[in-house]
N, C-alpha and C positions, 0 to 999 in steps of 0.2 A: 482486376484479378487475372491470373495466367492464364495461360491454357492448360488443364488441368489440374486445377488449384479445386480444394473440396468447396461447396458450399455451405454457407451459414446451416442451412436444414438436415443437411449431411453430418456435419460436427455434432451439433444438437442428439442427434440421432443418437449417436457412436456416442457420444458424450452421457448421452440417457443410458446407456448399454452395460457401461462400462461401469456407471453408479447405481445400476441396479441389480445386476448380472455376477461382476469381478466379485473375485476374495480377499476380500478385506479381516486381516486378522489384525494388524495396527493401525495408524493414521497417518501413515508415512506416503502410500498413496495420494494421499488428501493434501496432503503439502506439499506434492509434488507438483499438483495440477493447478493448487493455487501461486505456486512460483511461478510455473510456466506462463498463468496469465499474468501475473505482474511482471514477467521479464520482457513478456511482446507489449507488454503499455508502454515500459522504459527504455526496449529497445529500440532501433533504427532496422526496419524492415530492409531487405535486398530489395532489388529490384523485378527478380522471381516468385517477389512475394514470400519466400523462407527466410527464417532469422536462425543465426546460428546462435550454441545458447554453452557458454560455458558449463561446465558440472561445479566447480569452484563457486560461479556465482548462483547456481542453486545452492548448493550448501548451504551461502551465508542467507540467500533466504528460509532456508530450514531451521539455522539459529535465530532469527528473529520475529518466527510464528512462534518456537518453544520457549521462548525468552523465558516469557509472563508463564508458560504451564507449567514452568519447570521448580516453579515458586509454590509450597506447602500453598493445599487449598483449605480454606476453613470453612466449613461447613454450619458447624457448632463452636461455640465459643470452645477457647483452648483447646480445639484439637488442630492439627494441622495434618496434612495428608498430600504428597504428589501424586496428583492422578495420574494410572497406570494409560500408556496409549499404546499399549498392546496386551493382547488376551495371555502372551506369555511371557519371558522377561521383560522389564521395562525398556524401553526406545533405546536405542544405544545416543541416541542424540542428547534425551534428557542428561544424560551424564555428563556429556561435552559440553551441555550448556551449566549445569554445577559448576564444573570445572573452572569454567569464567567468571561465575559468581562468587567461587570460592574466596577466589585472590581479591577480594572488594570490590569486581567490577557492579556498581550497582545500575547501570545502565549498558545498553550496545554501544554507545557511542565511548562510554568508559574502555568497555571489554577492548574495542578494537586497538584500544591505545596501548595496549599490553601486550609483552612479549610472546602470548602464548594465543593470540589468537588466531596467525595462519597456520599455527599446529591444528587448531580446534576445527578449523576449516575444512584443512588438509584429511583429518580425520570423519567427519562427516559426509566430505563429497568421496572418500572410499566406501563408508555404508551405502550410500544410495546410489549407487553402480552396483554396490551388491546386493541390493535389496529390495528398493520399488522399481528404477529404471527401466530393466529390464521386464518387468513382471507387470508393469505397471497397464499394456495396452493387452491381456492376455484376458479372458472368458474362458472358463474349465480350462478344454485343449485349441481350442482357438487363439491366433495371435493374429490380432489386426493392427497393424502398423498405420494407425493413420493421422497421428500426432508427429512421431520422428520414427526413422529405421535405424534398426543396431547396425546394419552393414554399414550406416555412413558414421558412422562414431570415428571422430580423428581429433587428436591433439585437444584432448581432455574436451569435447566439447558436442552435443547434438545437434542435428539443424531440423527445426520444426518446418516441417514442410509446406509449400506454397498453399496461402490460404488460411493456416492455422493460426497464426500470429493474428493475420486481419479478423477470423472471427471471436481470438479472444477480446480484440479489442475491441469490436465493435458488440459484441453481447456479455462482456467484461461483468457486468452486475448480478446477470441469469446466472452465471458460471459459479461466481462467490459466492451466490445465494445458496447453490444446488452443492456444488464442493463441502460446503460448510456446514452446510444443514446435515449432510452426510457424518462428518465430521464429530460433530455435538451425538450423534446419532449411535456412531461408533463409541464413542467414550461412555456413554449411556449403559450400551450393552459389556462394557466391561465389567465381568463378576466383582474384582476387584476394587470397582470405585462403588457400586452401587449402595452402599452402607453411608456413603459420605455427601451423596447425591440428592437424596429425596427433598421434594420443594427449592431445589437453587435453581439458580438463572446461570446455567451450565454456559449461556451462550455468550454474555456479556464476559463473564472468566474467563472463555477461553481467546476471546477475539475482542472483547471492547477496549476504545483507550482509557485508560486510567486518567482522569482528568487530572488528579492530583497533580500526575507528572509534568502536568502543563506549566505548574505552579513557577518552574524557576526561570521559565524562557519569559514570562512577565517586564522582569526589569530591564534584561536585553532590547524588548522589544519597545518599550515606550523610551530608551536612551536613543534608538537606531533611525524610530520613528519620531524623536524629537517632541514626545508628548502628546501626540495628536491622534487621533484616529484617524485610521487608513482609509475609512470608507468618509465620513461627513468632513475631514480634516480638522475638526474643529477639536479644540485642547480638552483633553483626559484629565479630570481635577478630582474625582475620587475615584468609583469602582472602574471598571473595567475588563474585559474578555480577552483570553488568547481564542483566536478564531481559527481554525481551517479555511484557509483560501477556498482551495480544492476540497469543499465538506467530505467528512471521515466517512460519510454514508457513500459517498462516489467513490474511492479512493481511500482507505484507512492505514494512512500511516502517518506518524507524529513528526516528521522532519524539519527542520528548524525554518527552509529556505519558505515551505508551504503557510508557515503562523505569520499571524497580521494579530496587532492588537488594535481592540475598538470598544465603541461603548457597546454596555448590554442593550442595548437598545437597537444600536443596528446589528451588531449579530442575531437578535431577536427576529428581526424583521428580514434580514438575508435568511436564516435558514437556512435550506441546503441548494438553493438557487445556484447555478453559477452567475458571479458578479458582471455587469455592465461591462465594455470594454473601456471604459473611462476610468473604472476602479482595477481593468485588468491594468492597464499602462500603469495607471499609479503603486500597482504591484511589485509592474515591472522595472519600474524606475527604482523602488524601492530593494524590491529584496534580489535582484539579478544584476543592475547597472550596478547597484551598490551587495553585489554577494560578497563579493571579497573580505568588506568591512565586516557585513555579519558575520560572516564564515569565522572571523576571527576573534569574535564575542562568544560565539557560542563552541570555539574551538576550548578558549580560555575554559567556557562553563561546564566544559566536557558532556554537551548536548548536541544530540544526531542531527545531522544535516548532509544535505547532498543538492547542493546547486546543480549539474548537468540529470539527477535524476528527476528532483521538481519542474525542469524546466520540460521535461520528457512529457511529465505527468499533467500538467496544464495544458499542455498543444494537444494530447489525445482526447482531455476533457473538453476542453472549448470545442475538438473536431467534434468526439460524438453530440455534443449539443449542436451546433448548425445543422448536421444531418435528421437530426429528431427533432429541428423547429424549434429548440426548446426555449423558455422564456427567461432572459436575465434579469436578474434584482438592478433595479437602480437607486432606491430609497422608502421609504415607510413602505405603503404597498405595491408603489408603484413601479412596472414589470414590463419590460419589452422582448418582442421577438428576438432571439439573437440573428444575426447575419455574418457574413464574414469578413468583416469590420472588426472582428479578434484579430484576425490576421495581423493587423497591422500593428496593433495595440501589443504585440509580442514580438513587434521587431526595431521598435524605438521612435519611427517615425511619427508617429499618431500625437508627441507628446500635445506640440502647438495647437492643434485643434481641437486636441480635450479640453486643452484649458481654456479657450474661448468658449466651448458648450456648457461648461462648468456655471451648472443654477446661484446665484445670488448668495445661496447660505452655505455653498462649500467656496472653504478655504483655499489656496493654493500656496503652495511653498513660497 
């Protein structure tokens, strides 16, 4: 860390302050803070320790937390209701994201394919310069700048200053937990909603994956994977799981480059483990040596994908696990420390020696 970079207890602090303190009258906030930590997961830190952080590429994470809100909720049978996320008009966002749903996009990776999506962009990352941005690090009359400063805004873009990036990444789970919870918390206290509210699981609505959606990346993924399971190799002859590599609990987002398909059995038993570095290589053989190919299956299927961001998202999760000890899935229960032996397993060389460690009853290509 620099020299004068904040620390983890610092942020925390400010971070507590700021979600117990600020005024929150929509949930625009809320998605702002949760962009920022997903943009320092996917970004490439300076060497300052600051990330500079496009407004454009907040936006399009602003359309893709209100994708799924912006969809009638149902409460009771046959009614359906968009929940309001603000105490006065509705979001100006939820509209931009109609907007896209209008024209059939029934998915983001649909929407993006469509002529009106860098309008929709374009129109959202001008709300939020007008609307949380600036407001966003402010208590009553106090403004503490210790996220990014207005004075350095240039060329559409903020730079979270030294420190902030490394502590979203490295407390990345506390931050969604505490962001989100607020979140749910706010949508709650909307007069508006609370008629359609009582007894739902507000939380999984407004942030869970829809597993359904999982449904069509299935057939890509046992054609890509040649039938087998990712994890034991051995052939897929009836059911089967679209997995999260990067479990949705670490990291929640559906992107085509992070699904592996496996038996229910070993996803069962991985859980939300990060995988061995022997099923990470086989990953990486899989879905990064070979991105291109899927890229273009799931280009065809008009399913979300982003190879250079899962690749972002893996190196940050395997780092916070070596730093927290934490323990990899290698098979039924069986669990080792990790080390940093991932290193290697995400940069191609590792393949030959996996596969001589490789137990008796896994397969190899």
């Amino acid at each position: 860390m620099s020299r004068g970079s904040i620390t983890e207890l610092e942020f925390l602090r400010k971070l507590q302050r700021l979600l117990n303190e600020a005024d929150f009258t929509a949930t625009y906030k809320f998605a702002l803070l949760n962009a920022l930590a997903d943009l320092s997961v996917e970004g490439e830190i300076a060497v300052d320790s600051s990330l500079s952080v496009p407004v454009d590429a907040i936006a399009e994470k602003f359309i893709e937390y209100y994708w799924s809100q912006a969809r009638p909720y149902c409460a009771t049978e046959g009614k359906g209701f968009v929940l309001r996320q603000s105490t006065g008009r509705q979001a100006f966002v939820i509209s931009c994201v109609r907007s896209l749903q209008a024209v059939g996009a029934q998915s983001i990776a649909a929407a993006r394919a469509t002529s009106g999506w860098q309008r929709q962009v374009r129109k959202v990352a001008a709300n939020v310069k007008t609307m949380p941005l600036w407001k966003l690090q402010k208590v009553g009359s106090d403004s503490d700048e210790f996220l990014y400063r207005k004075s350095e805004y240039a060329a559409g873009s903020i730079r979270l200053l030294p420190g902030v990036p490394s502590a979203f990444r490295s407390l990345y789970g506390l931050v969604l937990d505490a962001v989100r919870g607020a979140w749910v918390r706010q949508v709650n206290r909307i007069s508006a909603n609370r008629a359609v509210l009582a007894d739902s699981d507000l939380t999984s609505f407004l942030f869970g994956s829809v597993r359904g959606s999982l449904a069509p990346f299935t057939r890509i993924l046992r054609d890509h994977q040649r039938g087998r399971c990712l994890y034991c190799r051995r052939a897929i002859r009836s059911g089967s799981d679209v997995d999260h590599f990067i479990a949705w609990s670490r990291y929640p987002a559906d992107l085509g480059h992070n699904l592996v398909l496996a038996h229910p059995r070993c996803n069962s038993d991985k859980r939300d483990f990060l995988a061995h570095p022997r099923h990470l290589e086989r990953w990486f053989r899989s879905n990064i040596e070979r991105g291109s190919e899927l890229a273009e299956r799931l280009n065809a299927a008009k399913l979300l994908h982003d190879e250079e961001r899962t690749r972002a998202i893996t190196w940050w999760a395997y780092e916070q696990g070596e730093a927290a000890r934490a323990h990899a899935w290698i098979r039924g229960s069986e669990l080792a420390q990790l080390d940093s032996g991932w290193r290697g397993a995400l940069s191609g060389p590792m393949l030959e020696k996996v596969a001589e460690r490789e137990p008796p009853d896994y397969v190899s290509d």
